[in-house]
C-alpha angles and dihedrals in degrees: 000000000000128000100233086053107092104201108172125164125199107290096020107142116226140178129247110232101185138036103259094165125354092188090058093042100253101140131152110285104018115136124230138180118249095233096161134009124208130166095258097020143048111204093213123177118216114256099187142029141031091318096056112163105021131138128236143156122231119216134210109251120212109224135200127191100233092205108055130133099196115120089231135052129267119210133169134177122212148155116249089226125114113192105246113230099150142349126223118249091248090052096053101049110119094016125122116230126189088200129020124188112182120187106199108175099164124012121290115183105034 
């Protein structure tokens, strides 16, 4: 599938890429919980943090590229989701999982 292409499916868990409100805790990386999927919105439920458990809705958000030299405009709408399949070893240091899977085919810390 290409990367462009979004499919989620109710429960998918999926990763925050951008600060949509710090006060709410909707900061870059934190994971959520598709509840409800709609054409302009995602209901997502917050996996992690201080506001676990509440609910928000995710927009799509209409973006511009602010340094182009074309002699049209460029805009695209997106939601500022990523599906969340695994997380790096630096990412996950001083997070609580309920359940962990590691695959380690070759050493990684030598």
């Amino acid at each position: 599938m290409p990367p462009h292409k979004l499919k989620l499916k109710i429960s998918a868990i999926v990763m925050l890429l951008r600060n949509l409100d710090v006060k709410q805790g909707l900061c870059n990386e934190i994971r959520l919980i598709v509840r409800r999927l709609q054409n302009h919105t995602i209901d997502c439920e917050i996996a992690t943090g201080s506001n676990k458990g509440s609910r928000i809705i995710i927009p799509r958000i209409t973006m511009t590229p602010s340094d182009t030299f074309l002699p049209f405009k460029l805009r695209r709408h997106q939601f500022p989701i990523r599906l969340l399949f695994a997380m790096t070893i630096n990412k996950s240091q001083g997070q609580t999982f309920e359940r962990l899977g590691l695959l380690l085919p070759q050493p990684t810390l030598n």
